[in-house]
C-alpha atoms as an extended CHARMM CRD file, in Angstrom:
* protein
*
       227  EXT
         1         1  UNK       CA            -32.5780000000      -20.1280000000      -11.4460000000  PROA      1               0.0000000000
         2         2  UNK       CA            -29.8420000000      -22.6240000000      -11.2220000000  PROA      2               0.0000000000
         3         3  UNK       CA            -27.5820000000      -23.0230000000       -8.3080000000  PROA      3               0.0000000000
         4         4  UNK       CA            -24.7810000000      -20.3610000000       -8.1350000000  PROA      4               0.0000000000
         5         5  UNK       CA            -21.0080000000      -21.4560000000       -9.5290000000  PROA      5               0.0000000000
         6         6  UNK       CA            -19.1820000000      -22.7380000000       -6.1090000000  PROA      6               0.0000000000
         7         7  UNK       CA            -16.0080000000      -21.7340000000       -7.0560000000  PROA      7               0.0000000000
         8         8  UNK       CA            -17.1910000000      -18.2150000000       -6.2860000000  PROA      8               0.0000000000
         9         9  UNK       CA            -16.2040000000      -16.7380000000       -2.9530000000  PROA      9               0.0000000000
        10        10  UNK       CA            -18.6200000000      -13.6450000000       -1.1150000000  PROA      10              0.0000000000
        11        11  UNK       CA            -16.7600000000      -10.2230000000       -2.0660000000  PROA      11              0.0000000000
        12        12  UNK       CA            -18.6330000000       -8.7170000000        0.0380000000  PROA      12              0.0000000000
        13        13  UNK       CA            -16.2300000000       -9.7990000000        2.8940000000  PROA      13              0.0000000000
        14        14  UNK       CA            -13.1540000000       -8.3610000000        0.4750000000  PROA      14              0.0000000000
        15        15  UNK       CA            -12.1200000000       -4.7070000000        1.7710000000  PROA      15              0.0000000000
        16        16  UNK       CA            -10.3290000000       -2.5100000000       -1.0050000000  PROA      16              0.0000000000
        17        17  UNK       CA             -6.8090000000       -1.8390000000        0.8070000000  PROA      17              0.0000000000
        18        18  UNK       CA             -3.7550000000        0.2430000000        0.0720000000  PROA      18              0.0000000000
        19        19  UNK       CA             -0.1090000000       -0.1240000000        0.9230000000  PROA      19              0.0000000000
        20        20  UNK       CA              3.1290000000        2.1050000000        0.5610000000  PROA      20              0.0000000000
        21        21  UNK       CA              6.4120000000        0.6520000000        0.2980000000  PROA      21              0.0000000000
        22        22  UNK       CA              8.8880000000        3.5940000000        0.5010000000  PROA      22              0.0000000000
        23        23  UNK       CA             12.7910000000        2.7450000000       -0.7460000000  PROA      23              0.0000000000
        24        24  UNK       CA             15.7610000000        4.8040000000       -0.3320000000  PROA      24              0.0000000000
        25        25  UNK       CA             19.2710000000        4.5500000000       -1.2290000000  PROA      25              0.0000000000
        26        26  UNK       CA             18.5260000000        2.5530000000       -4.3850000000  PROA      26              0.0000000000
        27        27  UNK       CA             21.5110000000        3.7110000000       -6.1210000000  PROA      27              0.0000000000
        28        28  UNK       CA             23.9970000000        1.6200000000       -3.5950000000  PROA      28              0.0000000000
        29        29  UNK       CA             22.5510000000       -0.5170000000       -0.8390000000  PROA      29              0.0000000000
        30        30  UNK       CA             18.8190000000       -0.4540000000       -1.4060000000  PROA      30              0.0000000000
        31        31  UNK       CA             16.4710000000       -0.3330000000        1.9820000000  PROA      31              0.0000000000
        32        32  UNK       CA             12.6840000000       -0.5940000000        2.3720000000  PROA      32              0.0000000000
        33        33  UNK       CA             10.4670000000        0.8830000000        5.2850000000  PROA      33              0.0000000000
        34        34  UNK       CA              8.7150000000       -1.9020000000        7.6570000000  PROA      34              0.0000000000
        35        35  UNK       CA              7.6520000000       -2.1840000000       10.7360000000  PROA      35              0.0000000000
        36        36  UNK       CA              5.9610000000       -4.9340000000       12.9320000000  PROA      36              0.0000000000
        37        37  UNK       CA              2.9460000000       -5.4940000000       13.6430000000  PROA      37              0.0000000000
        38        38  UNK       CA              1.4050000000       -6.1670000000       17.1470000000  PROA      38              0.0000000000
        39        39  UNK       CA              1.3010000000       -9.8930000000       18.7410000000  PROA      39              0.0000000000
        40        40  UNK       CA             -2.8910000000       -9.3300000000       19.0870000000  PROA      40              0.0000000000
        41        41  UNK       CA             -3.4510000000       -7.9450000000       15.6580000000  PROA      41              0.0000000000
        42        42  UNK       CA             -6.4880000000      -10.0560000000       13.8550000000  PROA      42              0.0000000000
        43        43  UNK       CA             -4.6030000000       -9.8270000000       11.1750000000  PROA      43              0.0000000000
        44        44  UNK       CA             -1.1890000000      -10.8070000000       10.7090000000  PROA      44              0.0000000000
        45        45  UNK       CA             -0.0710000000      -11.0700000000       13.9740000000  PROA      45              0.0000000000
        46        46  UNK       CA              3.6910000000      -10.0250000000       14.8180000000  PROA      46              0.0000000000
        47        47  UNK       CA              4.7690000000      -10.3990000000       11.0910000000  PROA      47              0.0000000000
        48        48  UNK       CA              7.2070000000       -7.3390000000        9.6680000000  PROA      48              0.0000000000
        49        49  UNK       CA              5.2250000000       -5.5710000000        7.3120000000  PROA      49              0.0000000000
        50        50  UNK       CA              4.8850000000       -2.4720000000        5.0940000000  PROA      50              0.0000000000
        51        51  UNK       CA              2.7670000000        0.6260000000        6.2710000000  PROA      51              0.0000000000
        52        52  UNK       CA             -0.8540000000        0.2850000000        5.2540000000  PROA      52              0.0000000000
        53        53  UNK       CA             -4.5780000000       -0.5310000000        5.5200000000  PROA      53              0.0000000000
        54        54  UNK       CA             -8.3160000000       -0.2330000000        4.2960000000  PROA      54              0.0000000000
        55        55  UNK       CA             -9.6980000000        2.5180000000        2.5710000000  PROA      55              0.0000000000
        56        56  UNK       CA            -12.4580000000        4.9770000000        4.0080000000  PROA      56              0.0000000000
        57        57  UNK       CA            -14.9110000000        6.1350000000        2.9950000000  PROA      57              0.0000000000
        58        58  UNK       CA            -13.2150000000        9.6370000000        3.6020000000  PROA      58              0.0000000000
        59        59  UNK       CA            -10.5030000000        8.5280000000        1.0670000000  PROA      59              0.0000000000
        60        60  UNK       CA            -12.7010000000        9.0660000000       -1.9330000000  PROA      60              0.0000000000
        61        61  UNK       CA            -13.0510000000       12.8020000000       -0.7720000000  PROA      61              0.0000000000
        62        62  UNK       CA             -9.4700000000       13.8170000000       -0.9120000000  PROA      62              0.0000000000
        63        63  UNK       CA             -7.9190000000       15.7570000000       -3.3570000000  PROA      63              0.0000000000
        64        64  UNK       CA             -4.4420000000       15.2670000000       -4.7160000000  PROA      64              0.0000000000
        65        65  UNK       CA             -1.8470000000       18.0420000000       -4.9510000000  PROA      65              0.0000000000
        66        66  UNK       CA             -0.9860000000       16.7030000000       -8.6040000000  PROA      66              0.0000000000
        67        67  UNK       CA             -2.4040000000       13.4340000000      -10.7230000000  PROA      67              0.0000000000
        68        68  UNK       CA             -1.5510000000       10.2640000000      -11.0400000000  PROA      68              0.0000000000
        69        69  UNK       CA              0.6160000000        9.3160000000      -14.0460000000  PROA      69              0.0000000000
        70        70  UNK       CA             -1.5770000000        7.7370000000      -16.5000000000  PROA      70              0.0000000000
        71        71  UNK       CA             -0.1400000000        4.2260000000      -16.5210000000  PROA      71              0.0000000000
        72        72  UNK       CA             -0.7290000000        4.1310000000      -12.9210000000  PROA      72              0.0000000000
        73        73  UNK       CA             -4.2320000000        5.5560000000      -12.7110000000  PROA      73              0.0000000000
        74        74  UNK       CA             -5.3200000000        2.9650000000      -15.8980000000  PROA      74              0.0000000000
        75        75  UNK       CA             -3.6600000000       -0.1410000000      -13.9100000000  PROA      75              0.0000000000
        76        76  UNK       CA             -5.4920000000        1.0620000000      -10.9520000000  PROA      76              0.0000000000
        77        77  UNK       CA             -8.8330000000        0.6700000000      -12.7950000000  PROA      77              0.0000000000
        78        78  UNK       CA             -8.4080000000       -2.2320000000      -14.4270000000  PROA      78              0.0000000000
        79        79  UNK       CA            -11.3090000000       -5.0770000000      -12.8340000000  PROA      79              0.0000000000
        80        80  UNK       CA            -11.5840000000       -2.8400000000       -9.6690000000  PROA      80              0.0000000000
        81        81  UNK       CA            -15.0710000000       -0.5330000000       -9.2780000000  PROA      81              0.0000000000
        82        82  UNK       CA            -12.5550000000        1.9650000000       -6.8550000000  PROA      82              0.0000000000
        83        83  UNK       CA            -11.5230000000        5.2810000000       -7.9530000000  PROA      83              0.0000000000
        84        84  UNK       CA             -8.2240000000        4.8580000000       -8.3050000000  PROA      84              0.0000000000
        85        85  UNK       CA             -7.4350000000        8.5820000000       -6.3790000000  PROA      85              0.0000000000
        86        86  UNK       CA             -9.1200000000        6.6740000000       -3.3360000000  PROA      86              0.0000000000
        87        87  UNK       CA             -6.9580000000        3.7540000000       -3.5370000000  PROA      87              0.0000000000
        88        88  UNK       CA             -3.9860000000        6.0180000000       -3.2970000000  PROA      88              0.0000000000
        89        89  UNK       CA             -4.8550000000        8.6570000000       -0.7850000000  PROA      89              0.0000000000
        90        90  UNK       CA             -5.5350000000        5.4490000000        1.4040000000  PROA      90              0.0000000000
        91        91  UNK       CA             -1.7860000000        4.5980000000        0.5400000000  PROA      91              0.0000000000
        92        92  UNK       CA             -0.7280000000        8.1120000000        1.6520000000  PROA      92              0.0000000000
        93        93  UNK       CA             -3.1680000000        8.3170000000        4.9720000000  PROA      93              0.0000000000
        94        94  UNK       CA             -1.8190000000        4.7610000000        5.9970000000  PROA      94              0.0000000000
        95        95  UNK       CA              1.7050000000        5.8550000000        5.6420000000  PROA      95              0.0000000000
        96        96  UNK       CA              1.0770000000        8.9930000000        7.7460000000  PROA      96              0.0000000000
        97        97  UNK       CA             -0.8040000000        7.3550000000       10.3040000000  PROA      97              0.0000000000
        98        98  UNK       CA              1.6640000000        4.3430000000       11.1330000000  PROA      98              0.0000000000
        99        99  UNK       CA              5.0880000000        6.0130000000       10.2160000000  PROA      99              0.0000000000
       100       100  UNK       CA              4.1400000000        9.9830000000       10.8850000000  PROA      100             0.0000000000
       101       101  UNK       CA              6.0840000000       10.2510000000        7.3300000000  PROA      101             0.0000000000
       102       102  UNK       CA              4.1790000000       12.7620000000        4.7150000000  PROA      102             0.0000000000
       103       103  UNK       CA              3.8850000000       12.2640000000        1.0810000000  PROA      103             0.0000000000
       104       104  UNK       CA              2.5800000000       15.4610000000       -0.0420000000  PROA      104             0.0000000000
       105       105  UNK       CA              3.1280000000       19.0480000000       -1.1600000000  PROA      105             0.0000000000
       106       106  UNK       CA              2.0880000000       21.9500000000        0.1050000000  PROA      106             0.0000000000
       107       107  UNK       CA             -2.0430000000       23.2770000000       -0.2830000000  PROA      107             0.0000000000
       108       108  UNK       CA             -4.8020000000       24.2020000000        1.4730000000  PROA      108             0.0000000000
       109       109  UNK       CA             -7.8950000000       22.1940000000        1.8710000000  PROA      109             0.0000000000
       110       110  UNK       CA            -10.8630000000       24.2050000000        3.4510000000  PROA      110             0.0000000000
       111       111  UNK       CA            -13.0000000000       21.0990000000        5.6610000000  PROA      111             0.0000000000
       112       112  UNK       CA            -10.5030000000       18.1200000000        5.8170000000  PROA      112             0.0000000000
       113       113  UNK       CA            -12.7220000000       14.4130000000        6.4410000000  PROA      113             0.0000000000
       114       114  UNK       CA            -12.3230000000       13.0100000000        9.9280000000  PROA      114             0.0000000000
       115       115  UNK       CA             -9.3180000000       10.9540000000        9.3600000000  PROA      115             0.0000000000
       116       116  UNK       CA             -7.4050000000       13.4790000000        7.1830000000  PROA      116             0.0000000000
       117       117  UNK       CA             -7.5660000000       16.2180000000       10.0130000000  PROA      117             0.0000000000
       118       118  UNK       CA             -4.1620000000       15.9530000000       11.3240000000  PROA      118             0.0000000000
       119       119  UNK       CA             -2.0860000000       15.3150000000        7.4510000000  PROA      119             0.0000000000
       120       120  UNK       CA             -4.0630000000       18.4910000000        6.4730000000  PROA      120             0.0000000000
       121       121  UNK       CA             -3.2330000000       20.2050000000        9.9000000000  PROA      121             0.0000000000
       122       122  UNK       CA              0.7870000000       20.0120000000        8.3180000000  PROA      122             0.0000000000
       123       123  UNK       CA             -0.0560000000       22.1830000000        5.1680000000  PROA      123             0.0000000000
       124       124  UNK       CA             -0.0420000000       19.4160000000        2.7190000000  PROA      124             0.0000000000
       125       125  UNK       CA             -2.3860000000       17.4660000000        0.1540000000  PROA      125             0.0000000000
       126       126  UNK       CA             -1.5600000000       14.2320000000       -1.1750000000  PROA      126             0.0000000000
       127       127  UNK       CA              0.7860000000       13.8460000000       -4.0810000000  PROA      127             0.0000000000
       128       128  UNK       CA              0.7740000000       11.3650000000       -6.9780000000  PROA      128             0.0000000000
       129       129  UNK       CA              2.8920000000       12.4600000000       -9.4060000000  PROA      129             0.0000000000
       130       130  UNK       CA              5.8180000000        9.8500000000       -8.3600000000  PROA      130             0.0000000000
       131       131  UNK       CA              3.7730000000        6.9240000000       -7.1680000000  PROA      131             0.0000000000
       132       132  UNK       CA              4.7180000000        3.5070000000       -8.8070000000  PROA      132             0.0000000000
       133       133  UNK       CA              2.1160000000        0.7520000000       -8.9320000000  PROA      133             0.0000000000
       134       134  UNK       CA              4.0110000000       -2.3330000000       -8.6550000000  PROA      134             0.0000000000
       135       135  UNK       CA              1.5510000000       -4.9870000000       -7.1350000000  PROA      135             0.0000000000
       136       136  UNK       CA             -2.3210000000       -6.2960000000       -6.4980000000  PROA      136             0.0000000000
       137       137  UNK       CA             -3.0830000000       -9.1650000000       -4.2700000000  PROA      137             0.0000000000
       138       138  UNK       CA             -6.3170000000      -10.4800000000       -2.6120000000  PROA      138             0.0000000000
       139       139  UNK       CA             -6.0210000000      -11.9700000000        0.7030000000  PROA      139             0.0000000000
       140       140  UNK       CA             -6.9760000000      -16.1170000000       -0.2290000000  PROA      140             0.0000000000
       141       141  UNK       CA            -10.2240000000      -17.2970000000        1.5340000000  PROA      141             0.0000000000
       142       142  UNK       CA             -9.7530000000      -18.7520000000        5.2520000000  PROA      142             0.0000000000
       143       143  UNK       CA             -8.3270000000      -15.5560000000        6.7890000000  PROA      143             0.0000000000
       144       144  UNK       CA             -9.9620000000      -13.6780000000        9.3530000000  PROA      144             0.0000000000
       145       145  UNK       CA             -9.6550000000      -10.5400000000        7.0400000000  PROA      145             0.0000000000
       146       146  UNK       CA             -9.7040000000      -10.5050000000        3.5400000000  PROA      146             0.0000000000
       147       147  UNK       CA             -8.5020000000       -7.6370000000        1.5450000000  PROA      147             0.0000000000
       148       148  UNK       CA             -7.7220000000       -6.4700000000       -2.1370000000  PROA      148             0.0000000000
       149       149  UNK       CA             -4.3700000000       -4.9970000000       -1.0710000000  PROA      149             0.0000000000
       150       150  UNK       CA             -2.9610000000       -2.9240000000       -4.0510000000  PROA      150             0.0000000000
       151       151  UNK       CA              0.8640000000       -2.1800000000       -3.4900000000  PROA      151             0.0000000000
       152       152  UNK       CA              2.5330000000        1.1410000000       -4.2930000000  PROA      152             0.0000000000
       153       153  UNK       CA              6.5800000000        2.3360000000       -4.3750000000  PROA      153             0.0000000000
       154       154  UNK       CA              7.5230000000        5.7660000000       -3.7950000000  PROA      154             0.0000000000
       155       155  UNK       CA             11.4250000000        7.2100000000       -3.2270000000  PROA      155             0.0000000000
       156       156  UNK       CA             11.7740000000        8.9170000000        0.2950000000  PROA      156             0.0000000000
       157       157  UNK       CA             13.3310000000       11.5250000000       -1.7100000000  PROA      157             0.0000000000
       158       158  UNK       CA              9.6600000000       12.3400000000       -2.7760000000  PROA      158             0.0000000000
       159       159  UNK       CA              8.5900000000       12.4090000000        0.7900000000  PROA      159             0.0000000000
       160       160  UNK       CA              8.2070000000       16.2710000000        2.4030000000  PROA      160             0.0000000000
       161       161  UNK       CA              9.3410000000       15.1150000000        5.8020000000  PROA      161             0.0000000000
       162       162  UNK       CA             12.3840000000       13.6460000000        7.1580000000  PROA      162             0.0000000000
       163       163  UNK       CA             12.7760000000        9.9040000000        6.4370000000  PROA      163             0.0000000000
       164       164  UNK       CA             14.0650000000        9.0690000000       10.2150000000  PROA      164             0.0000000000
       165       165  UNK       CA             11.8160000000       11.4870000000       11.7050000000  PROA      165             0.0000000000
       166       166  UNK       CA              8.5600000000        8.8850000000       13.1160000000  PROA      166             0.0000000000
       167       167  UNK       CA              7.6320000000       10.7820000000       15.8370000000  PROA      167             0.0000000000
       168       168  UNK       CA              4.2950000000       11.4310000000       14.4410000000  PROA      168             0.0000000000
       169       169  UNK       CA              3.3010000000        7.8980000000       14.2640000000  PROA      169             0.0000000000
       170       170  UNK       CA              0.2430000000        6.3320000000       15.3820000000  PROA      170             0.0000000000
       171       171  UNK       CA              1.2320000000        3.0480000000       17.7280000000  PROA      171             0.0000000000
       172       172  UNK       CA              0.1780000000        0.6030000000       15.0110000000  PROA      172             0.0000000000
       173       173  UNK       CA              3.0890000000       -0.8350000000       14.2290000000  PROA      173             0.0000000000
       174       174  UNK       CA              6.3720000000       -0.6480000000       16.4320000000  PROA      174             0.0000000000
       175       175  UNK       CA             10.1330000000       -1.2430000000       15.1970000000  PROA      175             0.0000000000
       176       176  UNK       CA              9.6400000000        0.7680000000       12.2750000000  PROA      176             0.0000000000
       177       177  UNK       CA             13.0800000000        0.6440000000       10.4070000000  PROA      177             0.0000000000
       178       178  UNK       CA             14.6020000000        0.7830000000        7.1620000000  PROA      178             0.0000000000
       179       179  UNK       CA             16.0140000000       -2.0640000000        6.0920000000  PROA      179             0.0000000000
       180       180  UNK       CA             18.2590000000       -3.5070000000        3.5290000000  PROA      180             0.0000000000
       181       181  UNK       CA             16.2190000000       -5.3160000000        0.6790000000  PROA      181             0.0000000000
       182       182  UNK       CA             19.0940000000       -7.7380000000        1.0150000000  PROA      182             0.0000000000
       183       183  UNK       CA             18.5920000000       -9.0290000000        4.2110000000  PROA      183             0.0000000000
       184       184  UNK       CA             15.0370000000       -8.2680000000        4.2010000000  PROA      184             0.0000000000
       185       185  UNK       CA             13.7170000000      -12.1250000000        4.1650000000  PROA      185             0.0000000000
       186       186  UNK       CA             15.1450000000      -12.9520000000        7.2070000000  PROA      186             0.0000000000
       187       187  UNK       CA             12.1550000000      -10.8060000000        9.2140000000  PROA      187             0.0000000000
       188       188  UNK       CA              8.8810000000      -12.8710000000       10.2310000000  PROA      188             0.0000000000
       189       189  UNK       CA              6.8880000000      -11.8900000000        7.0710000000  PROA      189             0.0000000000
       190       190  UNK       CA              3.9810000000      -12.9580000000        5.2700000000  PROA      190             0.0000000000
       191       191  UNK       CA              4.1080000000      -14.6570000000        1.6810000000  PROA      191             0.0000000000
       192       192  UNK       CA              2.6980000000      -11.6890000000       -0.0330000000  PROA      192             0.0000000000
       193       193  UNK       CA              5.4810000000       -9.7760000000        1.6660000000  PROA      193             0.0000000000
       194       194  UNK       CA              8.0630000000      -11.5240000000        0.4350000000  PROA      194             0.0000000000
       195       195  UNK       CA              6.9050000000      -11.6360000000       -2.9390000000  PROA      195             0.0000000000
       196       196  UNK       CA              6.1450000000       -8.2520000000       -3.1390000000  PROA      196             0.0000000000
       197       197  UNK       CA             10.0330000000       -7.6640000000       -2.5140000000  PROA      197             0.0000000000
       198       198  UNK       CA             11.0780000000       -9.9330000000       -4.9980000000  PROA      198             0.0000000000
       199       199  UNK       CA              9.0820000000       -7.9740000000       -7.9720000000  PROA      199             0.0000000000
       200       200  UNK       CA             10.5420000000       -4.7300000000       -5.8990000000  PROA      200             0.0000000000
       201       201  UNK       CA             14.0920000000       -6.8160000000       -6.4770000000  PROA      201             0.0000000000
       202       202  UNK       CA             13.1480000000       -7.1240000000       -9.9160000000  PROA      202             0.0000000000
       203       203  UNK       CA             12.4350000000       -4.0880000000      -10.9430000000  PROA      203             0.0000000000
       204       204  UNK       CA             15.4740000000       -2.4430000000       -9.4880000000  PROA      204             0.0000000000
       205       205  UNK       CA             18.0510000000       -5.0380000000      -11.7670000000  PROA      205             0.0000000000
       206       206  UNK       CA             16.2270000000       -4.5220000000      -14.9210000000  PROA      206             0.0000000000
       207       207  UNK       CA             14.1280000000       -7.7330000000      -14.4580000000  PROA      207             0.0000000000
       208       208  UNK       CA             10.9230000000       -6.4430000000      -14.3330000000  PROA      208             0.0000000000
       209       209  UNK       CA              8.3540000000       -7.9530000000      -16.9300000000  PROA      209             0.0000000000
       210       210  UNK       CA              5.4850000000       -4.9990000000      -17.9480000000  PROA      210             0.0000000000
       211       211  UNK       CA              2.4000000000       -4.9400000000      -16.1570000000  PROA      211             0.0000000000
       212       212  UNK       CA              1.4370000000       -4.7010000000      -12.7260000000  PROA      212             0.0000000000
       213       213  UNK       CA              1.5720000000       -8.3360000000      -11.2530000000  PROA      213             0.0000000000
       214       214  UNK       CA             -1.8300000000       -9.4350000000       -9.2630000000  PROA      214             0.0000000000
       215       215  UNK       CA             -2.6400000000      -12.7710000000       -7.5210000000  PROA      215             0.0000000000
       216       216  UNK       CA             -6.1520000000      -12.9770000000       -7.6090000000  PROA      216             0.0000000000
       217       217  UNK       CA             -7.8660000000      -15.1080000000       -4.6530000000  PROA      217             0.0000000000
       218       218  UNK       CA            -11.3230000000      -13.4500000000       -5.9450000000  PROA      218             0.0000000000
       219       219  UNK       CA            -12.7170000000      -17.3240000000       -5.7940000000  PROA      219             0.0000000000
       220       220  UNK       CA            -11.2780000000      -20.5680000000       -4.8080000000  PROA      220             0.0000000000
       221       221  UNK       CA             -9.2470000000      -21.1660000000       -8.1210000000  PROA      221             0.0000000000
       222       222  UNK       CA             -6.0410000000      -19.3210000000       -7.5020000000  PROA      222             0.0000000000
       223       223  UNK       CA             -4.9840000000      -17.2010000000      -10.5750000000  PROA      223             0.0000000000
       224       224  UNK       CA             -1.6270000000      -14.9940000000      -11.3910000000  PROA      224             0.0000000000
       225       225  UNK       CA             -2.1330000000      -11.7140000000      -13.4800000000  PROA      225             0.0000000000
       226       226  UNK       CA             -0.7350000000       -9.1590000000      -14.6480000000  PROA      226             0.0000000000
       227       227  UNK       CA             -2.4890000000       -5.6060000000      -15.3620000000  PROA      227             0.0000000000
């Protein structure tokens, strides 16, 4: 057998993770949530960030009060081997875990996972029906955690709790706020942060190109795509 191609990194150290950027007001003075993360984390230490994390194992159990819109669920599959539900209901469990915000309508599950107890303890099951996919990015090699972040952008009008209300959060990340997209780059944020904003930016003055961007760090040769 010959040598294997060097340019390929070890996925196995890749995670599959899911992130929620929530908007409001985006009809006059749009504002995203963030929050910061703490000075010890492994991983991006003190940088502003939006609400998310891995998926579980758990995640690929949950059911969804309604689907995903097609175009969403199809992006989501494209050169990934996770169900795209799973990549989502990590986006919802993340949001509910760091911000104590719900994304969800009302239904009964029976035997919640560990993980899911206390979002099913409010009456609610996940809901996909107004999630956005608007980016996929793969943490470049060299970082103490790698993950294949995929980005989603739902209106706080969709969300069944109150928008100001975090009471419920975890103590992941402190100084949650809502802030304006227009002054948003002068937080301590990472690159992908940033850019993730701009497509956000984008997409909200009729900029947007078609397709889901993705920055693929999958081996050392850097690559831009779009799904």
């Amino acid at each position: 057998m010959g040598e294997p191609d060097a340019r390929l990194l070890d996925r196995s150290a890749l995670r599959d993770a899911a992130t929620t950027i929530v908007i409001r007001d985006a009809d006059t003075r749009p504002r995203v949530l963030m929050g910061q993360r703490g000075a010890g984390a492994a991983f991006m230490p003190s940088k502003f960030v939006f609400p998310g994390g891995a998926v579980d194992a758990a995640d690929e159990t949950v059911p969804l009060s309604r689907a995903l819109p097609d175009p969403v669920r199809n992006a989501l599959a494209t050169r990934s081997d996770r169900a795209p539900e799973a990549l989502f209901a990590a986006a919802v469990r993340e949001l509910w875990e760091e911000t104590g915000l719900l994304l969800g309508n009302a239904g009964d599950w029976a035997d919640p996972p560990k993980g899911w107890r206390s979002f099913a303890a409010t009456g609610n099951l996940p809901d996909g029906a107004h999630a956005t996919y608007v980016f996929r990015a793969i943490t470049p090699a060299g970082r103490p955690r790698r993950f294949d972040a995929r980005f989603f952008l739902v209106d706080a009008g969709d969300l069944s709790s109150d928008p100001d209300d975090f009471s419920r959060a975890e103590d992941e990340l402190s100084h949650l706020q809502w802030v304006p997209l227009d002054e948003a780059r002068s937080f301590d944020m990472p690159f992908v942060t940033e850019v993730v904003l701009a497509e956000i930016e984008a997409r909200m003055d009729g900029r947007g190109v078609p397709g889901v961007p993705f920055f693929d760090n999958s081996t050392e040769v850097s690559r831009f795509l779009r799904l």
